[in-house]
C-alpha positions in Angstrom: -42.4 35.4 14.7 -41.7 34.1 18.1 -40.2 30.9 19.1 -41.5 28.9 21.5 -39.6 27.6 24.6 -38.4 24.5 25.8 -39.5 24.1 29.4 -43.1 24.6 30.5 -43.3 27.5 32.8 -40.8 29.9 34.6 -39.5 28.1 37.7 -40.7 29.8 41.2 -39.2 28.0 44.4 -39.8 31.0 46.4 -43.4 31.7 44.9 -44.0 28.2 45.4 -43.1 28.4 49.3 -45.1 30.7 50.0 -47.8 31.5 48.2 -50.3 30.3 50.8 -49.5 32.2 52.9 -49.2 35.5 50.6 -52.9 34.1 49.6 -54.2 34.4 53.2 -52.5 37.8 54.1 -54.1 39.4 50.8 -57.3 37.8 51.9 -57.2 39.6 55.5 -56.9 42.5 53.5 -59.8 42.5 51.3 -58.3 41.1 48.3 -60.8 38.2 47.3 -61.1 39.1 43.9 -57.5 39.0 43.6 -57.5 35.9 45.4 -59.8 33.7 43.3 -58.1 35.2 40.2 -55.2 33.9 41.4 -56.2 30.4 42.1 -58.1 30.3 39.0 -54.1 31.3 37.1 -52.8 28.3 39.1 -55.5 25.7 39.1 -57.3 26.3 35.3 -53.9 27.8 33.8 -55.6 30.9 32.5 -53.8 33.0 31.2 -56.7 35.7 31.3 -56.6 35.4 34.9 -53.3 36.1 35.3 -53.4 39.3 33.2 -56.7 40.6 35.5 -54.8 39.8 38.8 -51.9 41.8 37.6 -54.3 45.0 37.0 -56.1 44.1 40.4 -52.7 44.7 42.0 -51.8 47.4 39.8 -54.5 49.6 40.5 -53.9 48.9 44.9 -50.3 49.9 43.7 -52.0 53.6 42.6 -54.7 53.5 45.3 -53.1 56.6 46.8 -49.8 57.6 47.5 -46.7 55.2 47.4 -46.2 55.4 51.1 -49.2 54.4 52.1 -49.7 51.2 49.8 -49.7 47.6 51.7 -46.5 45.9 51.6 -49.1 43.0 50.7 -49.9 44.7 47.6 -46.5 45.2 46.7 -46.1 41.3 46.9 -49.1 40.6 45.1 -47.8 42.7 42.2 -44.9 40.6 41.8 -46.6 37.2 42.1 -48.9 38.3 39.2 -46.1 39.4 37.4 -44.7 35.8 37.3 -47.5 34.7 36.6 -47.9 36.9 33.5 -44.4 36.3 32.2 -44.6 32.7 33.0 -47.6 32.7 29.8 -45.4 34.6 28.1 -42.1 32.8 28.1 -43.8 29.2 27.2 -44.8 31.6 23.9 -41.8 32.5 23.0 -43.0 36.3 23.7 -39.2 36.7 25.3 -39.8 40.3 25.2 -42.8 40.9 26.9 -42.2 38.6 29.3 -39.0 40.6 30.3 -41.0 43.9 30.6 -43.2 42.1 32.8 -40.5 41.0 35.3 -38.8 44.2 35.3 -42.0 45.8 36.6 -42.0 43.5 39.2 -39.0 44.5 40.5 -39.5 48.1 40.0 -42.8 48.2 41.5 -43.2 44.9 43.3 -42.2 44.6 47.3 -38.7 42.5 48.0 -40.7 39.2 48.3 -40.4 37.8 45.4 -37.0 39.2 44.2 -35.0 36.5 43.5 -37.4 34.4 41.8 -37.9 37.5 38.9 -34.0 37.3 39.0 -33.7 34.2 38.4 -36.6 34.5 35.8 -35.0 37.3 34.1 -31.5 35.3 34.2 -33.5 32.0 32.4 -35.4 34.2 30.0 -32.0 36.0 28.8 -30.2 32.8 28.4 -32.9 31.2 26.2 -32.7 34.1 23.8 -29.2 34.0 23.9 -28.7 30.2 22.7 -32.1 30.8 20.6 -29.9 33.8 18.7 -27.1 31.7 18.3 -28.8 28.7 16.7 -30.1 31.2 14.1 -34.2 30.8 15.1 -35.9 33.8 15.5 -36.3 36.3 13.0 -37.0 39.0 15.0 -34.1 39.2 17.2 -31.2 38.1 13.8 -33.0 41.4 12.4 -32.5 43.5 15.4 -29.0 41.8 15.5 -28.3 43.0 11.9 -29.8 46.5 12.4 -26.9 46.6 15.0 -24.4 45.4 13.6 -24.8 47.7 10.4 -26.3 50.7 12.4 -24.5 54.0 12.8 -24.0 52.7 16.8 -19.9 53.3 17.2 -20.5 54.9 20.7 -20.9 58.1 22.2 -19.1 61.3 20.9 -15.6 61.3 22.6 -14.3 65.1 21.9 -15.1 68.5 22.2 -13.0 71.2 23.0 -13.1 73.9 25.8 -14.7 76.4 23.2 -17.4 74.3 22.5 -18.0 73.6 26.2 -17.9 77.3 27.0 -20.8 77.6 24.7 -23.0 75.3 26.9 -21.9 75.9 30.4 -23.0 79.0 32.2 -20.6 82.4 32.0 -17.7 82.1 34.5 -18.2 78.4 35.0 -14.5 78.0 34.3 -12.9 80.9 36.0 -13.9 79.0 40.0 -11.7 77.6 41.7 -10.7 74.1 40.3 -11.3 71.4 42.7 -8.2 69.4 43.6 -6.9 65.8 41.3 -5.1 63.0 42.8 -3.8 60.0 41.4 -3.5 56.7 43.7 -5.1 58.6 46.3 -4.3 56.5 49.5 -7.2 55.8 51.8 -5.4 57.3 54.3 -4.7 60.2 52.8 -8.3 60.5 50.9 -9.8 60.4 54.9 -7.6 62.5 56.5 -6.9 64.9 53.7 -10.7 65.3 52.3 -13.2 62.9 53.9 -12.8 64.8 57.4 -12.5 68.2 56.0 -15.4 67.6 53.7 -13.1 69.5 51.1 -14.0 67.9 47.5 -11.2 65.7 45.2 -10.9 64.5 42.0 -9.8 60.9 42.0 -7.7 60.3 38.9 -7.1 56.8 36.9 -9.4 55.1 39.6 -11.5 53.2 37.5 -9.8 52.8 33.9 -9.6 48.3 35.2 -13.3 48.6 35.4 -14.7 46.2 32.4 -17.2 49.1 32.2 -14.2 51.2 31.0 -14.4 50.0 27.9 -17.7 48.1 27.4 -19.7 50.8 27.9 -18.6 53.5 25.4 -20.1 50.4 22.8 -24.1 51.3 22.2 -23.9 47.4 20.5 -23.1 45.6 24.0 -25.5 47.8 25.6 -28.1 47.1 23.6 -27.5 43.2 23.3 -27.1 42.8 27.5 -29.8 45.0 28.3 -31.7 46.2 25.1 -35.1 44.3 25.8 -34.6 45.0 29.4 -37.6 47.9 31.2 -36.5 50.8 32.9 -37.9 54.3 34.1 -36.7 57.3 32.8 -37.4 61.3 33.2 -38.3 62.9 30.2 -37.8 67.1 30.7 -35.5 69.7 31.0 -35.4 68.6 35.3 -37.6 67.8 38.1 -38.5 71.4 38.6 -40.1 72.1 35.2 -43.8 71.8 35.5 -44.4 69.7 31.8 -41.5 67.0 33.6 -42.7 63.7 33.6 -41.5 59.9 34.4 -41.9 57.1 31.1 -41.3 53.1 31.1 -39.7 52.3 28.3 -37.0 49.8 26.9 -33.3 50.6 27.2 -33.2 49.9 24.1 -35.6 53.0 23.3 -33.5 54.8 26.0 -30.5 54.4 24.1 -31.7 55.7 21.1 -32.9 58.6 22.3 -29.7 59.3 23.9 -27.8 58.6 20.5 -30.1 60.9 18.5 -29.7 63.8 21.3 -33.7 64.1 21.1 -34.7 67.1 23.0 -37.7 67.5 21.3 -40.7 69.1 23.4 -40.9 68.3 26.8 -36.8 67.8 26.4 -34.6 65.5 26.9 -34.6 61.5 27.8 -32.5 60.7 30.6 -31.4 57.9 33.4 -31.4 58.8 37.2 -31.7 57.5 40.7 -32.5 54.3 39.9 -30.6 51.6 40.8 -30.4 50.0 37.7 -27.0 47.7 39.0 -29.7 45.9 41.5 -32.0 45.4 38.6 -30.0 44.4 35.9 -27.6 42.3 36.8 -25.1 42.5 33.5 -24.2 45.9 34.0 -23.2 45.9 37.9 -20.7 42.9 36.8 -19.1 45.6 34.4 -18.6 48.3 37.9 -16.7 48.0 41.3 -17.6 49.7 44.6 -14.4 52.0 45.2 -12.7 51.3 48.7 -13.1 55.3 49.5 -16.8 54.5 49.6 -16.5 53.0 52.9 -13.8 55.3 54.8 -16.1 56.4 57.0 -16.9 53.5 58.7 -21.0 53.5 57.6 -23.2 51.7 55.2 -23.2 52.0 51.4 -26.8 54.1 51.4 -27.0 53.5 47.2 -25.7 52.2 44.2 -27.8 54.3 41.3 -27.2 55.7 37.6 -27.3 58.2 36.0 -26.9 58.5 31.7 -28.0 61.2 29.4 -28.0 62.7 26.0 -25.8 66.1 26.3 -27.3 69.3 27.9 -29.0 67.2 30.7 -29.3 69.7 33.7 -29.6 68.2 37.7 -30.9 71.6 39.5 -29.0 72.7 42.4 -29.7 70.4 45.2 -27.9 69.3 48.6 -28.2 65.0 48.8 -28.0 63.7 52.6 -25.3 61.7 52.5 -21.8 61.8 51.0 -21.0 60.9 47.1 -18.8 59.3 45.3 -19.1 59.8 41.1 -17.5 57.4 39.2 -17.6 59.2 35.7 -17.5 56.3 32.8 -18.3 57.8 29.9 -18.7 61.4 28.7 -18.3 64.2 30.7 -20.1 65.9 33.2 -19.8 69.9 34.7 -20.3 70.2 38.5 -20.6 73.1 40.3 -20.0 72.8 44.5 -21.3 75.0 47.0 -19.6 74.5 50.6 -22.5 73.9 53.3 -22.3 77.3 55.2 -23.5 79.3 52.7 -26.9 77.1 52.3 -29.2 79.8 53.4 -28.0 81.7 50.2 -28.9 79.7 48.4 -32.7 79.9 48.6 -34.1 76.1 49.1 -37.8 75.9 48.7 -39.7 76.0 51.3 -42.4 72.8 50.2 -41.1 69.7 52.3 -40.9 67.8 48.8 -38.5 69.8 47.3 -36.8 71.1 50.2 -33.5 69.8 49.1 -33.1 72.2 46.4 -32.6 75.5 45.6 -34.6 78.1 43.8 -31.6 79.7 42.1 -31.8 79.0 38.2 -34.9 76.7 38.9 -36.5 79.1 36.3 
């Protein structure tokens, strides 16, 4: 049963700025239907409406390929998505209403972004004080399914034995790549960043509040649970049945706790910059000073989080990394950049970043 809110609608100062202007751009562009959808949301507060002009814009979003959408589309996406979730929040349909809003910020333009921020932000913070005044069944009964579910965290150990059994042979016998402790910026830039010679950073990030908070599935699940993300479900990118999903990270998480590598294969997280889209977890991280030694831009903040045996094929990236491992463990293999040819990159401008050895 859902509870319904206390205020009226979702507040929209930017939305409410501009959206005459938004109105007549769409217009130039052939969007009347959208339009007069749109005014009929605002003016009659119909809710059917609102739900038509979000598949209006949904199906410009798949007109063709990504690149070549209208930022204007992009826009009009995340307009109809606040309009949607607006319905939604004044029924007490806290869920929905969040999927909604993440989708606008996934696939709407940069527009809007703050307002589904702030939306997001409001939504969260009513189901918060509505959870602690004890008023809606369905999220005490999620609450007690986590509080008395087998959710203590990822497993913590395994031995080398056990790892020799998953990694390829010889993975261990390379050459081991170089660990520091209270590596000095100096000495991380002269010493590595220059050379482009790889380090391990020891005991970098054990003050990050993610340190700890993360290895709980619980506070997960309660800061981000009801929140939408989109995950790759397959053994990697190169395998032809490899496919993309939205679901909850909620569902994520599960999958991830149950290990399920059913057919196609596994769940898992990556490139998505989940910090800029919820807002919770990039409080629990810090940006590492060695990120900006170089004197350029921080290109991306992304995440990556998977169920054990998740494989990345062998790929080059066109800027420098830094991997701030929080929880688990993960096997890298390096390859220095003059032997690239040998390493057999395909020749198709999409996947010219990676190789063809072991993309079998």
């Amino acid at each position: 049963m859902a509870a319904k809110s206390n205020s009226n609608h979702l507040p929209t100062p930017i939305l409410d700025t501009v959206r005459s202007n938004l109105l007549e751009k769409i217009t130039n562009e052939g969007g009347y239907a959208y339009v007069s959808m749109n005014t009929r949301t605002t003016e009659a507060d119909d809710i059917r409406a609102a739900e038509a002009g979000l598949e209006m814009a949904w199906e410009q979003l798949h007109s063709g390929p990504w690149h070549s959408v209208l930022p204007i589309w992009r826009d009009a996406y995340a307009m109809s998505c606040l309009h949607v979730a607006s319905f939604q929040y004044r029924n007490g349909d806290f869920k929905e209403a969040l999927k909604v809003l993440d989708m606008g910020l996934i696939m709407g333009g940069n527009l809007l972004r703050q307002d589904l921020d702030s939306a997001i932000n409001l939504i969260s913070l009513t189901k918060s004080r509505i959870i602690s005044n004890g008023s809606n069944d369905e999220y005490l009964e999620e609450r007690k399914m986590m509080e008395t579910g087998n959710f203590n965290g990822f497993s913590s150990s395994s031995n080398v034995a056990e790892m020799l059994e998953v990694l390829p042979n010889k993975s261990l016998s390379c050459k081991i790549v170089e660990t520091k402790s209270s590596l000095s910026l100096e000495s991380f830039l002269c010493d590595y960043f220059l050379s482009s010679t790889p380090v391990i950073i020891s005991d970098s990030i054990s003050h990050w509040p993610a340190s700890k908070k993360w290895k709980d599935i619980d506070y997960l699940k309660t800061v981000a649970g009801d929140r939408t993300v989109p995950v790759e479900v397959g053994k990697n990118y190169l395998c032809q049945d490899w496919k993309q999903e939205m679901i909850t990270f909620s569902q994520f998480l599960e999958r991830v706790q149950s290990n399920e590598c059913c057919p196609p294969g596994p769940t898992y997280l990556a490139q998505h910059p989940l910090f800029e889209q919820i807002q919770e977890l990039r409080k629990d991280i810090l940006v590492p000073d060695y990120c900006f030694v170089g004197g350029g831009e921080l290109r991306s903040l992304n995440a990556w989080f998977g169920p054990a045996g998740t494989v990345t094929p062998l790929h080059h990236d066109p800027h420098h990394n830094i991997l701030a491992q929080v929880v688990g463990r993960k096997y890298i293999r390096l390859y220095p950049a003059s032997i690239s040819e040998d390493l057999y990159p395909f020749t198709e401008t999409m996947l010219c970043n990676s190789s063809q050895v072991g993309s079998s």
